[in-house]
N, CA, C and O atoms as a GROMACS GRO file, in nm:
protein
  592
    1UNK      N    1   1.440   2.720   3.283
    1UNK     CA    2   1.503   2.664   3.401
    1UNK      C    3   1.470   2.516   3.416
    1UNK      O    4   1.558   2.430   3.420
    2UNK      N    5   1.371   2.496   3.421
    2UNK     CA    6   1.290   2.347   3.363
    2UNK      C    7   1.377   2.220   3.263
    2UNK      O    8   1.400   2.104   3.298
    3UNK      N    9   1.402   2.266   3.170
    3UNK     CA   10   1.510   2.202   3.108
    3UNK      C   11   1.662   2.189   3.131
    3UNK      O   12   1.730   2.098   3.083
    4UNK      N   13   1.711   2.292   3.212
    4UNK     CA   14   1.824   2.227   3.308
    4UNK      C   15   1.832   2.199   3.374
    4UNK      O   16   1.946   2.176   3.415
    5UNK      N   17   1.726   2.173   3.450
    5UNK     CA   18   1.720   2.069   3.587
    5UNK      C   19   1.739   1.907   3.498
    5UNK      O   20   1.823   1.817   3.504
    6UNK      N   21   1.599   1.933   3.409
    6UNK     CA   22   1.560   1.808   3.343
    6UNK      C   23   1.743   1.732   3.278
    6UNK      O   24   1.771   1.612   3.267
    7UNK      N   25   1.826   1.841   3.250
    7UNK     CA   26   1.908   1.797   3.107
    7UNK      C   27   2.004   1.739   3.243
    7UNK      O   28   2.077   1.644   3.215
    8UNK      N   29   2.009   1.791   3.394
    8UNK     CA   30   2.148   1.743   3.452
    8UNK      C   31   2.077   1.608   3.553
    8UNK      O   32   2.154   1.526   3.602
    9UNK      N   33   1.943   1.598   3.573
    9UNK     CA   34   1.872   1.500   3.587
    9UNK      C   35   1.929   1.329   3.499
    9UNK      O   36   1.982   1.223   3.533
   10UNK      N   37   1.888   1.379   3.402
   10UNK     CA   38   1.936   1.276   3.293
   10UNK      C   39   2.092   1.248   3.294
   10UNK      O   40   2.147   1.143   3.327
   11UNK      N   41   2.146   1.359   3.255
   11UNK     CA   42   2.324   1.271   3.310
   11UNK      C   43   2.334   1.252   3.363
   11UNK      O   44   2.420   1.166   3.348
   12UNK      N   45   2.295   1.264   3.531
   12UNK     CA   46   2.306   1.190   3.656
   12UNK      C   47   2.280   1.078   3.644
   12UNK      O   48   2.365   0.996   3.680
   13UNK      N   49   2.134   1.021   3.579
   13UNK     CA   50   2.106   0.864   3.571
   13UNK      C   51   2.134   0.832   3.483
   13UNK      O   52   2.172   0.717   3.502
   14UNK      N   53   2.151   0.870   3.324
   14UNK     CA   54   2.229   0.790   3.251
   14UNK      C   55   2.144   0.797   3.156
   14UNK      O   56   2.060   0.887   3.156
   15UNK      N   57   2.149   0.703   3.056
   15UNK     CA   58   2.019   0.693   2.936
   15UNK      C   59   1.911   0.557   2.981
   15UNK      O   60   1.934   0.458   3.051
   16UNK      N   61   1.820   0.589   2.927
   16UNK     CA   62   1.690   0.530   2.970
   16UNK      C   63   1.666   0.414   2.883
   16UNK      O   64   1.570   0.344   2.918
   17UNK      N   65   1.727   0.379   2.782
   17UNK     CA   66   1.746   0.251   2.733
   17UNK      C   67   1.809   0.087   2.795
   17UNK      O   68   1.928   0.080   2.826
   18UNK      N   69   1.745   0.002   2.804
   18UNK     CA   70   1.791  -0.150   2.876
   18UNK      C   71   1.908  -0.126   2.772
   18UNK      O   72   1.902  -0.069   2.663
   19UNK      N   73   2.018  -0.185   2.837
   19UNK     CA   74   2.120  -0.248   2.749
   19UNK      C   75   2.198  -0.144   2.631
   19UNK      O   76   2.219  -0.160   2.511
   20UNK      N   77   2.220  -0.066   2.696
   20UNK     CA   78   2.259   0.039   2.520
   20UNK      C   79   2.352   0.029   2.461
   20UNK      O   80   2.377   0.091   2.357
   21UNK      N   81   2.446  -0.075   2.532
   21UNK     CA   82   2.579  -0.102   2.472
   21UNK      C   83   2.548  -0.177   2.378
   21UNK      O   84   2.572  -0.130   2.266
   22UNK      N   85   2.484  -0.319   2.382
   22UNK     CA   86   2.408  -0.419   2.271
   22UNK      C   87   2.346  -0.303   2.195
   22UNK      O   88   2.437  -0.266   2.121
   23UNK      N   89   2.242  -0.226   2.172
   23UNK     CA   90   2.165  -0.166   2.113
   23UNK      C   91   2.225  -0.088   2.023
   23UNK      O   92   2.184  -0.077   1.908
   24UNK      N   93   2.358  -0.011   2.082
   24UNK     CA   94   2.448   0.069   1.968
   24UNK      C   95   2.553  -0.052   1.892
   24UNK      O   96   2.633  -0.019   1.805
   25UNK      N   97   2.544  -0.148   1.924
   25UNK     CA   98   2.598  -0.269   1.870
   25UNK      C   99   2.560  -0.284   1.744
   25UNK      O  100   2.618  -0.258   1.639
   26UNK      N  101   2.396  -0.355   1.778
   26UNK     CA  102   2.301  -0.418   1.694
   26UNK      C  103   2.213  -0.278   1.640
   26UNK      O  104   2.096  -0.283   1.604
   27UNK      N  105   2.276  -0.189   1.641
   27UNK     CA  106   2.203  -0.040   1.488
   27UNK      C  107   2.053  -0.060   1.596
   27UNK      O  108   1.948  -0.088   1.538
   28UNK      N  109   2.050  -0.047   1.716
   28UNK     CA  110   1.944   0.019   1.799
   28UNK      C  111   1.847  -0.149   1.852
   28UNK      O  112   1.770  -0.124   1.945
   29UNK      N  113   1.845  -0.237   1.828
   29UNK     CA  114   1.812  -0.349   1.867
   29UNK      C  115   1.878  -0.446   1.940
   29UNK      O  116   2.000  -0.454   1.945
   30UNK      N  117   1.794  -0.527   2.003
   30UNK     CA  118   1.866  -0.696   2.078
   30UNK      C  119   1.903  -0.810   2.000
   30UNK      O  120   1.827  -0.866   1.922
   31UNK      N  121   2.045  -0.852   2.028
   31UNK     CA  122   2.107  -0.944   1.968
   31UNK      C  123   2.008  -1.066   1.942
   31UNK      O  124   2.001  -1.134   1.840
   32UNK      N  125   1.910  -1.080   2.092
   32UNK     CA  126   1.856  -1.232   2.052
   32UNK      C  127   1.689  -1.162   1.912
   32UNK      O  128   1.608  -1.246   1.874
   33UNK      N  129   1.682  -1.071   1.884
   33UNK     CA  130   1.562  -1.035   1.749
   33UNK      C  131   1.608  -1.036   1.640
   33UNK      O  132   1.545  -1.012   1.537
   34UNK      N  133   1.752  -1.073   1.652
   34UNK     CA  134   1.831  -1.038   1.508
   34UNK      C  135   1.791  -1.192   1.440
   34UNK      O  136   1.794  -1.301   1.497
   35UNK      N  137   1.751  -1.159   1.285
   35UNK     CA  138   1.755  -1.260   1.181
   35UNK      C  139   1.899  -1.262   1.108
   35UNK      O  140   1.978  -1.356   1.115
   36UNK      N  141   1.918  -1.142   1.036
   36UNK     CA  142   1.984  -1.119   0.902
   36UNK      C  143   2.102  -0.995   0.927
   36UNK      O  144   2.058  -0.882   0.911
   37UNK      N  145   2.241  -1.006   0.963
   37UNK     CA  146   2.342  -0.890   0.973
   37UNK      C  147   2.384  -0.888   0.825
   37UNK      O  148   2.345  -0.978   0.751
   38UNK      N  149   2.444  -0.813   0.789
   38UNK     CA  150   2.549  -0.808   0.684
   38UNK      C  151   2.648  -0.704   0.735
   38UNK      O  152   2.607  -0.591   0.760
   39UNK      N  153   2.822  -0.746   0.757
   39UNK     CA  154   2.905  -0.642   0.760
   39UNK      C  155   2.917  -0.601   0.708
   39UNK      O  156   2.875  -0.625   0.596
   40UNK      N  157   3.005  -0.470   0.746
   40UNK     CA  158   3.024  -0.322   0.672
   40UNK      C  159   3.163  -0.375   0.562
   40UNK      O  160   3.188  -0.326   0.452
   41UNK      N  161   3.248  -0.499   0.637
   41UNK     CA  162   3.372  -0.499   0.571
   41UNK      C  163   3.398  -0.624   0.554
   41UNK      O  164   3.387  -0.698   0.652
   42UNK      N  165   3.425  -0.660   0.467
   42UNK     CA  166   3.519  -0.804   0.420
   42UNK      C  167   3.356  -0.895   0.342
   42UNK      O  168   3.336  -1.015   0.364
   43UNK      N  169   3.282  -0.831   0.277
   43UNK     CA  170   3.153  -0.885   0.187
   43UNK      C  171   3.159  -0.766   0.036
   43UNK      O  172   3.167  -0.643   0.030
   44UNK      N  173   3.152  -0.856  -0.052
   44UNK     CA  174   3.136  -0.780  -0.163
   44UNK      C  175   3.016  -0.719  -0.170
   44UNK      O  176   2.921  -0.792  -0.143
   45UNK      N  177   2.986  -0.580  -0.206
   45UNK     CA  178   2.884  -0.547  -0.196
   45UNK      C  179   2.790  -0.650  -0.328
   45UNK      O  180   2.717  -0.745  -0.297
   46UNK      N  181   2.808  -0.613  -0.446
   46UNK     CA  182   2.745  -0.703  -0.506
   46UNK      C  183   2.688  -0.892  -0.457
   46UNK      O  184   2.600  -0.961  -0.509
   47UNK      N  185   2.754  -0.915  -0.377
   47UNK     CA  186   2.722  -1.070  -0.404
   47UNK      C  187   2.659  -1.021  -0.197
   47UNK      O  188   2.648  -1.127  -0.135
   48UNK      N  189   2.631  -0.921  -0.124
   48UNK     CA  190   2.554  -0.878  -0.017
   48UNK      C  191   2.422  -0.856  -0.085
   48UNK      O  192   2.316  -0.904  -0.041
   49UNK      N  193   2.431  -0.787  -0.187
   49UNK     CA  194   2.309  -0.761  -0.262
   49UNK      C  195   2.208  -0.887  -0.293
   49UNK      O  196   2.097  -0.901  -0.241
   50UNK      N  197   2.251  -0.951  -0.363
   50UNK     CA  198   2.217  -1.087  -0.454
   50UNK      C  199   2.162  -1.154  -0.301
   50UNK      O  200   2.044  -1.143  -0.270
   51UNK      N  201   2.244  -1.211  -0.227
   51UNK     CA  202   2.206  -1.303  -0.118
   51UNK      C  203   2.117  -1.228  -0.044
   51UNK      O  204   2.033  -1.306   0.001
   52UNK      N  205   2.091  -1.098  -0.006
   52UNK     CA  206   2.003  -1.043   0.079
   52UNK      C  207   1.880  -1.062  -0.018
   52UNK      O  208   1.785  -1.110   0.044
   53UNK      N  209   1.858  -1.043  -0.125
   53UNK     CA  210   1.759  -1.022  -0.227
   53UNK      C  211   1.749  -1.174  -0.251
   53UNK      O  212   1.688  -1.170  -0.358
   54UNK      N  213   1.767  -1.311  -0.226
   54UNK     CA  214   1.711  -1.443  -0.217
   54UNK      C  215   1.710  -1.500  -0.074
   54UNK      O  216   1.667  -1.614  -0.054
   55UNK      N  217   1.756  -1.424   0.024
   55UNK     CA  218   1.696  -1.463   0.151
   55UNK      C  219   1.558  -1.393   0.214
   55UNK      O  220   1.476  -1.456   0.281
   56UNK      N  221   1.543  -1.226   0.175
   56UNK     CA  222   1.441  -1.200   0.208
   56UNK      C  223   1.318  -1.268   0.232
   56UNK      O  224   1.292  -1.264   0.352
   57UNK      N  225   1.221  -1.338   0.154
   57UNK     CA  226   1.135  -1.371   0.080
   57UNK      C  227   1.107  -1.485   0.235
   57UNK      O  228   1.009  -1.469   0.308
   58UNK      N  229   1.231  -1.613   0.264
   58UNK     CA  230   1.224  -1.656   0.359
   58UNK      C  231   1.208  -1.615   0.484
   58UNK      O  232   1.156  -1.689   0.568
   59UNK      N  233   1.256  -1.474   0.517
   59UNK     CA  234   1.225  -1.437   0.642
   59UNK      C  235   1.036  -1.354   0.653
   59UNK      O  236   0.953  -1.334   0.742
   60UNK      N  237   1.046  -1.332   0.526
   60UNK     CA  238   0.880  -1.254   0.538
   60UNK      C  239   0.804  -1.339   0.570
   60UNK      O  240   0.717  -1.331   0.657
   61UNK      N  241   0.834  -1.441   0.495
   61UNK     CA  242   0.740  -1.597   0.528
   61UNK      C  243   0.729  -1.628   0.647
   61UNK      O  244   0.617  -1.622   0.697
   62UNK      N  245   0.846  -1.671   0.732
   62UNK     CA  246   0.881  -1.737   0.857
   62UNK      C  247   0.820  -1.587   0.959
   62UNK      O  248   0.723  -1.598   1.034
   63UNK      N  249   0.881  -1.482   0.944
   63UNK     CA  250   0.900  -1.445   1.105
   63UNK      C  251   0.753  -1.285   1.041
   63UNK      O  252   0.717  -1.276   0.924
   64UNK      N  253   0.705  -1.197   1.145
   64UNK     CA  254   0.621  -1.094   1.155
   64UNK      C  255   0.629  -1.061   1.275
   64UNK      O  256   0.634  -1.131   1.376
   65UNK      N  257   0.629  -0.926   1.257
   65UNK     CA  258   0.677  -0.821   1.168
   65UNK      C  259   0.788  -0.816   1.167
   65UNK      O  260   0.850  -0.839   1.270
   66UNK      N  261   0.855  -0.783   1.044
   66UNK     CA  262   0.991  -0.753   1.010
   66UNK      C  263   1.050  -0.577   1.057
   66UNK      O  264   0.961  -0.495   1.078
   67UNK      N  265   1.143  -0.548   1.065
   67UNK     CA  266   1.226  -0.430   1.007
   67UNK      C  267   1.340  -0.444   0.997
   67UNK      O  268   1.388  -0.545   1.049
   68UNK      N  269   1.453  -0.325   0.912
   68UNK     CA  270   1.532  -0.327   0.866
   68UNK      C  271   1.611  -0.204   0.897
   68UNK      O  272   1.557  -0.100   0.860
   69UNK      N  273   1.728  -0.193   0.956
   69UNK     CA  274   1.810  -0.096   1.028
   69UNK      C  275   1.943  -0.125   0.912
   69UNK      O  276   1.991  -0.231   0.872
   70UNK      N  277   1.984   0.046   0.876
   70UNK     CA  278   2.084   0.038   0.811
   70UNK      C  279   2.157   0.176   0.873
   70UNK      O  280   2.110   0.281   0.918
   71UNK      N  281   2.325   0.116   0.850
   71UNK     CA  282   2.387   0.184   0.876
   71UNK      C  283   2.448   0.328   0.782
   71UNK      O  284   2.460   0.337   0.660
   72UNK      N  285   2.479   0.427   0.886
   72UNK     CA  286   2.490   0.561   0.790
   72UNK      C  287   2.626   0.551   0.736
   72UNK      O  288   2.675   0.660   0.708
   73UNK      N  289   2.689   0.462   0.717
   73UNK     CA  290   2.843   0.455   0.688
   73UNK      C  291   2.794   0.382   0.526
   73UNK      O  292   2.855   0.422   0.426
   74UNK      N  293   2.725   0.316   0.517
   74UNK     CA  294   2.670   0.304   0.357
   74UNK      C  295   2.690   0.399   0.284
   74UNK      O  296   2.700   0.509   0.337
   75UNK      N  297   2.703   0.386   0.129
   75UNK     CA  298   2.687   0.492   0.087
   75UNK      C  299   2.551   0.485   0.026
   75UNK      O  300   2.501   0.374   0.008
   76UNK      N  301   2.477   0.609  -0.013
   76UNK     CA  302   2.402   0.630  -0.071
   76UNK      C  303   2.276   0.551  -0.162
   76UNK      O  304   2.154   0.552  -0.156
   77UNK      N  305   2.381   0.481  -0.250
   77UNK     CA  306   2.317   0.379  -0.350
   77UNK      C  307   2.260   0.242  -0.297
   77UNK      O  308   2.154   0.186  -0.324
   78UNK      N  309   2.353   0.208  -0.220
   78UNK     CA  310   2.360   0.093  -0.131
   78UNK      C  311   2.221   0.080  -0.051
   78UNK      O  312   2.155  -0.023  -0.035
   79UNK      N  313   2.192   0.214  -0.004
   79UNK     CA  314   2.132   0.237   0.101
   79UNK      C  315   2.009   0.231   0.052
   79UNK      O  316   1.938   0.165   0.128
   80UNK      N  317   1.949   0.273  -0.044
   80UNK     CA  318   1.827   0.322  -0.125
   80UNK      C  319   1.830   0.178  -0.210
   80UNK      O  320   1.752   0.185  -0.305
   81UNK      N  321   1.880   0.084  -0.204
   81UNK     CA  322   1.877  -0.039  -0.288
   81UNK      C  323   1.829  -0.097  -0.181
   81UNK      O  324   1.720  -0.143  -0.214
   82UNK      N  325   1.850  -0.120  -0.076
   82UNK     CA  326   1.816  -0.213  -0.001
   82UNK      C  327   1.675  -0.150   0.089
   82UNK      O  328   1.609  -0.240   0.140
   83UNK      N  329   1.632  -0.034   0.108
   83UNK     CA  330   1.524   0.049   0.144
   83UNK      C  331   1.445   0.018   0.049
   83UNK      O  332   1.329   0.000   0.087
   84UNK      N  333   1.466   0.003  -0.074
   84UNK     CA  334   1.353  -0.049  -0.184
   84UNK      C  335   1.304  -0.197  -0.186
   84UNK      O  336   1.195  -0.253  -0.191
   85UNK      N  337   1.428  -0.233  -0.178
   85UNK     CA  338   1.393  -0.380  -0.176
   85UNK      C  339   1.296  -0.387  -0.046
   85UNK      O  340   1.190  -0.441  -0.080
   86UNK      N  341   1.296  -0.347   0.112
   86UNK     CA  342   1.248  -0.351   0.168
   86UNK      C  343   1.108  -0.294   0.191
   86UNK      O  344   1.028  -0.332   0.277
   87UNK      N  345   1.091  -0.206   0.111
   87UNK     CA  346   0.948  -0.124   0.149
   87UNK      C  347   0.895  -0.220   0.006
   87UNK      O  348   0.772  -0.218   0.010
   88UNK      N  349   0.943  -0.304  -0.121
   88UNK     CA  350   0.832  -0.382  -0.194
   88UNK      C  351   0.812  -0.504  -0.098
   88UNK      O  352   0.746  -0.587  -0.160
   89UNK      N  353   0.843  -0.555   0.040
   89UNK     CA  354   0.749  -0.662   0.099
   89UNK      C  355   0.736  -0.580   0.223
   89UNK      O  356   0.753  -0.628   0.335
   90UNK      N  357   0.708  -0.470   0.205
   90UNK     CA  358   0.651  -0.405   0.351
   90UNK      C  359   0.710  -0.354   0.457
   90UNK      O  360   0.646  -0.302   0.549
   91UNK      N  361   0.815  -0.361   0.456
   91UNK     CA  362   0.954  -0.416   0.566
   91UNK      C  363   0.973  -0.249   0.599
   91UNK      O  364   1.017  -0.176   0.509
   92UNK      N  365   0.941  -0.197   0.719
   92UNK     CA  366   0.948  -0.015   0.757
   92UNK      C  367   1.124  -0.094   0.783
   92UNK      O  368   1.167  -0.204   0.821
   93UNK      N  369   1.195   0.064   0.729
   93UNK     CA  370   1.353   0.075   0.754
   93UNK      C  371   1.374   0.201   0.774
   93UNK      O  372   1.293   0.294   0.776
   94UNK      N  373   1.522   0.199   0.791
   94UNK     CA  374   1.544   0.286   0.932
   94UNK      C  375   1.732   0.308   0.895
   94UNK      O  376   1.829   0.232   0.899
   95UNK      N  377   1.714   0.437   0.865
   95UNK     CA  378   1.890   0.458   0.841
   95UNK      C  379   1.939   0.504   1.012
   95UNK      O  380   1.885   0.601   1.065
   96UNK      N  381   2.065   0.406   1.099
   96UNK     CA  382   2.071   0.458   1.184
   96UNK      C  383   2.214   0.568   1.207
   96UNK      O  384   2.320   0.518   1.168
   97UNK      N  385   2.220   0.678   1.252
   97UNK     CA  386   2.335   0.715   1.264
   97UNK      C  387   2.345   0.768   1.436
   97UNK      O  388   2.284   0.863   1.485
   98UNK      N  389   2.435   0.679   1.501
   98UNK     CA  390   2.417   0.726   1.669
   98UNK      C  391   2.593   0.775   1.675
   98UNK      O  392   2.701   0.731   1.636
   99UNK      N  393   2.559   0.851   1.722
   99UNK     CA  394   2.720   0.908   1.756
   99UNK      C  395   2.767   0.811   1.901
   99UNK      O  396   2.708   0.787   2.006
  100UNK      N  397   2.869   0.780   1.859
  100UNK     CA  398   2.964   0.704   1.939
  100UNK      C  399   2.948   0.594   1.893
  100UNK      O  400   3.022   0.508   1.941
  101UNK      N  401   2.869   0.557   1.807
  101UNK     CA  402   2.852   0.381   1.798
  101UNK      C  403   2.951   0.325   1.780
  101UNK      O  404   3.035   0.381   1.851
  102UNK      N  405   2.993   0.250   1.729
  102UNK     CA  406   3.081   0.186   1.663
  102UNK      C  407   3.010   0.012   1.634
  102UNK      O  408   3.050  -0.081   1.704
  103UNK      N  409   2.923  -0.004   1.542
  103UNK     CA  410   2.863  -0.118   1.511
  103UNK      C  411   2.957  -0.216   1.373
  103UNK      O  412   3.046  -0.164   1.305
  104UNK      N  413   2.932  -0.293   1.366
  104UNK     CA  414   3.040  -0.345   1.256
  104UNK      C  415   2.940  -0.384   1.098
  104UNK      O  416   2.966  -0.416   0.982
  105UNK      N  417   2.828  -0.360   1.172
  105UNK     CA  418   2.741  -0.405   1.094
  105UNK      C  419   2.670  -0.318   0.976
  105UNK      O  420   2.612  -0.215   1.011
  106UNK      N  421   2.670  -0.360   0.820
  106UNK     CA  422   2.574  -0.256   0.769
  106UNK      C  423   2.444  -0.286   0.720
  106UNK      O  424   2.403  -0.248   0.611
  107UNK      N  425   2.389  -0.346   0.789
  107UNK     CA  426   2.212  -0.368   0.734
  107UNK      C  427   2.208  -0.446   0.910
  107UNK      O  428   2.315  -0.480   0.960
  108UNK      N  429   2.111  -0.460   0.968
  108UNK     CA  430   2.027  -0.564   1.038
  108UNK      C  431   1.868  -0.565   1.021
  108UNK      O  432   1.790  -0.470   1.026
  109UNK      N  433   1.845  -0.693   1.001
  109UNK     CA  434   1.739  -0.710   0.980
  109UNK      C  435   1.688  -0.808   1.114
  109UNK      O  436   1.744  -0.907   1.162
  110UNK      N  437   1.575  -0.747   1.150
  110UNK     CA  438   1.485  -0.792   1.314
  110UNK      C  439   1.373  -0.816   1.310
  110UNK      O  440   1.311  -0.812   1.204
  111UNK      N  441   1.334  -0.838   1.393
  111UNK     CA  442   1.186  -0.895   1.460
  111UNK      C  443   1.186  -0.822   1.610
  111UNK      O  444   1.279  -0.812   1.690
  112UNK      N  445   1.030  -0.770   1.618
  112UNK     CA  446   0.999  -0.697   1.730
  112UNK      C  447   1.012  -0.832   1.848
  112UNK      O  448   0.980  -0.789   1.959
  113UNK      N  449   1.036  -0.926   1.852
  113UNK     CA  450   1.059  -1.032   1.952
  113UNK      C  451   1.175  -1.112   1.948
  113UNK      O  452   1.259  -1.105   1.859
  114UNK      N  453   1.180  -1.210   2.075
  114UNK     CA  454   1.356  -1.256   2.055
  114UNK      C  455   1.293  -1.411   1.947
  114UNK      O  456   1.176  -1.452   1.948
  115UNK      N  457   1.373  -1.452   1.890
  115UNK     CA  458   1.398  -1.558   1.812
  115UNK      C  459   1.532  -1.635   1.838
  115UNK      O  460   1.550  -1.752   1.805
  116UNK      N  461   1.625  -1.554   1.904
  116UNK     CA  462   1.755  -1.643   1.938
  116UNK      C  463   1.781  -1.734   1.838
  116UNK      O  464   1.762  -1.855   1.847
  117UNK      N  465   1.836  -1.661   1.718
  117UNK     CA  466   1.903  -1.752   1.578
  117UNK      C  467   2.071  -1.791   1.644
  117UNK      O  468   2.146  -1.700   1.679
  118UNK      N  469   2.095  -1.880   1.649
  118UNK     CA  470   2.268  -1.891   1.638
  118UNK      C  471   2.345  -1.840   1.541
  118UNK      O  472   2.460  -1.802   1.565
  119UNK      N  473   2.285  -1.833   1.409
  119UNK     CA  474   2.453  -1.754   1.334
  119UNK      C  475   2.303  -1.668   1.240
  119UNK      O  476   2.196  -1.718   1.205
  120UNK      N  477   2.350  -1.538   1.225
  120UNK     CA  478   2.261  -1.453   1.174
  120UNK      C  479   2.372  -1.359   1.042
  120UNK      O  480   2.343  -1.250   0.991
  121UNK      N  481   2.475  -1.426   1.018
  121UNK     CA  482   2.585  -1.352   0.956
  121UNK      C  483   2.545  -1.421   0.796
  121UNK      O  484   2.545  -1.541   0.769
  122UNK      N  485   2.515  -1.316   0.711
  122UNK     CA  486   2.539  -1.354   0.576
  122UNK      C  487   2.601  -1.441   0.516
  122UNK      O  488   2.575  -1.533   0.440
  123UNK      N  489   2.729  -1.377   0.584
  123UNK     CA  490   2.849  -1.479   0.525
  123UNK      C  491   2.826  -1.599   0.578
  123UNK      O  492   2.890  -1.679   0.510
  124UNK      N  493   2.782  -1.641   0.642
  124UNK     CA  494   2.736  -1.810   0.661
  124UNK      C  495   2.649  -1.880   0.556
  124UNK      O  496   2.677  -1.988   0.503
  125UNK      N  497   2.545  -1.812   0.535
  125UNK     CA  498   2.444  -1.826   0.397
  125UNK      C  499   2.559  -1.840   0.273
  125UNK      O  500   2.558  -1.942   0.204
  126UNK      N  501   2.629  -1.764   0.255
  126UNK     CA  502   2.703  -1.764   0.112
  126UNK      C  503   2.774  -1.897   0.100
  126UNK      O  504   2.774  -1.964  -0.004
  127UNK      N  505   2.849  -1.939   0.240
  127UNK     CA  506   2.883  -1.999   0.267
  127UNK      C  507   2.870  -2.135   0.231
  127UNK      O  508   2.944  -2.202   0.160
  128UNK      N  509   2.732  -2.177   0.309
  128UNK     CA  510   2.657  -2.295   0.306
  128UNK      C  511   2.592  -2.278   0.147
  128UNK      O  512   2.507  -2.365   0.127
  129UNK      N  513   2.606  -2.210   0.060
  129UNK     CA  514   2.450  -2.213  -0.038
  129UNK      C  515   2.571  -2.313  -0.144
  129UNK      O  516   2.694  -2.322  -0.148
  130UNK      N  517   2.470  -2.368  -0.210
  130UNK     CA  518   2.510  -2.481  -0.269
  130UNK      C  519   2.595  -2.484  -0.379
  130UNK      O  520   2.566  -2.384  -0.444
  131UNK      N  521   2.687  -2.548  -0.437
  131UNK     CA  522   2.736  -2.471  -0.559
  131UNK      C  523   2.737  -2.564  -0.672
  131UNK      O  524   2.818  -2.656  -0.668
  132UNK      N  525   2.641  -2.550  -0.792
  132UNK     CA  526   2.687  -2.647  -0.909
  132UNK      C  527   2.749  -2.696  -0.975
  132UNK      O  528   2.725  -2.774  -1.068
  133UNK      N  529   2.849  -2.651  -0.930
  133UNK     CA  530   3.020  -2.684  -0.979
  133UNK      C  531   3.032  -2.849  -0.935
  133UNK      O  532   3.006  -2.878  -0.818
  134UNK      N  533   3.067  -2.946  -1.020
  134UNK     CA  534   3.053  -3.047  -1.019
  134UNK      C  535   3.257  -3.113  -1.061
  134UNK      O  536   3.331  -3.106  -1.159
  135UNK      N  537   3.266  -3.164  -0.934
  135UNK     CA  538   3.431  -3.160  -0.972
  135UNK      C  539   3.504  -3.322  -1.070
  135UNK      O  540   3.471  -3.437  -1.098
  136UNK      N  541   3.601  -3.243  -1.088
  136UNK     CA  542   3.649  -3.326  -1.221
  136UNK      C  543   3.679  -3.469  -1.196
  136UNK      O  544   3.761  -3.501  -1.110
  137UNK      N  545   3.638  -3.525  -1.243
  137UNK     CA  546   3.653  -3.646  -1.227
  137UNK      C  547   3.840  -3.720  -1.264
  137UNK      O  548   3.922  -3.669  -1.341
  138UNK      N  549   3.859  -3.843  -1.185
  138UNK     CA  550   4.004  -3.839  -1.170
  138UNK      C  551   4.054  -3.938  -1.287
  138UNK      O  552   3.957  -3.987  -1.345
  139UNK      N  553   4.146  -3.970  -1.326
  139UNK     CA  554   4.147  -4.093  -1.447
  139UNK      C  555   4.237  -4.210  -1.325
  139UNK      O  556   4.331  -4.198  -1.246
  140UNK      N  557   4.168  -4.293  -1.358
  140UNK     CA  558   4.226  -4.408  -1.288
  140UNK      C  559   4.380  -4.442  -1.314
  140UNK      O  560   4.436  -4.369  -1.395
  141UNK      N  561   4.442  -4.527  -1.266
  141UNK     CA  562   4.584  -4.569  -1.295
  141UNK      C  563   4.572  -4.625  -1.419
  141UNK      O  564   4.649  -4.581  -1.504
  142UNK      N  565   4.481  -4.726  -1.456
  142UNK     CA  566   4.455  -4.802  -1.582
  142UNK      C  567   4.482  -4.722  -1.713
  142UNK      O  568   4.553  -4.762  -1.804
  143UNK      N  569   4.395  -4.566  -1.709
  143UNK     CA  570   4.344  -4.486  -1.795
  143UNK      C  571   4.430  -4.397  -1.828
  143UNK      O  572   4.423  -4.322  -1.925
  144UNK      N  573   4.550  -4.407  -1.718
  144UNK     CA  574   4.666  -4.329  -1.728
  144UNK      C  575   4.802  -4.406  -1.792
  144UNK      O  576   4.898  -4.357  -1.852
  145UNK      N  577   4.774  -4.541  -1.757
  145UNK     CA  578   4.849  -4.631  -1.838
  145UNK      C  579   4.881  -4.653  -2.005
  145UNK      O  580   4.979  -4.667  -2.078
  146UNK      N  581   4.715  -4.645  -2.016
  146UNK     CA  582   4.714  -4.727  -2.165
  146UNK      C  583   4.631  -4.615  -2.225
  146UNK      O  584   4.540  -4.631  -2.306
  147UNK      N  585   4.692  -4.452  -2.157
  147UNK     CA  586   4.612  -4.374  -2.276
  147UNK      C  587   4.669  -4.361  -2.380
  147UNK      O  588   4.786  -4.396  -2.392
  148UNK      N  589   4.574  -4.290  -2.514
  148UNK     CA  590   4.650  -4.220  -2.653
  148UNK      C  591   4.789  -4.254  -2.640
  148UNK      O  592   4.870  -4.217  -2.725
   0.00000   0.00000   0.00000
């Protein structure tokens, strides 16, 4: 009897989490602890891989303690690649699956405190990272004149 008082208690007030709309957002965390998102859609998984695996290293450095929330819409391989990568610098992770969510996100990576990053999206990193591609140089009018 105890537990249905308790169970219609609780739907009356609701869930006991600050903010749960952000929280089923951000795979159970606050927008301002977020370091590192990667979406579920429009990122190659391969080149998500590569960039998560040369940014890590910077966030272990910079921020403590880390963790790592992944989404259950991953598949399998994905999921256990990036759980490895995370448990060789220590990093506790966390597959989340909340019914009703709807998060867009498939990895976040946090800090138990706010840090308030402005852009925490991968695709910005890929973005900005530098590229050695060195562009072609133009032939002058001269060189176009009196070539061969």
């Amino acid at each position: 009897m105890e537990s249905t008082d308790k169970r219609i208690l609780q739907s009356a007030l609701g869930e006991h989490r600050l903010n749960p709309d952000q929280q089923r957002y951000y795979l159970g965390t606050f927008a301002e602890r977020i370091l590192l998102t990667i979406p579920l859609e429009g990122i190659d998984d391969h080149i998500a891989r590569e960039e998560f695996e040369r940014l890590l290293p910077t966030f272990v450095d910079n921020y403590q303690p880390l963790s790592l929330k992944l989404s259950s819409d991953l598949n399998s391989d994905t999921q256990m690649f990036f759980m490895k990568l995370a448990s060789k610098k220590s990093i506790p992770s966390t597959i989340i699956d909340e019914t009703g969510s709807t998060s867009p996100f498939a990895l976040v990576l946090h800090t138990d405190h706010a840090v308030n990053l402005d852009e925490t999206s991968i695709t910005s990193s890929i973005e900005t990272k530098p590229t050695n591609e060195v562009p072609p140089k133009k032939e002058s009018f001269w060189q176009k004149l009196f070539a061969d």
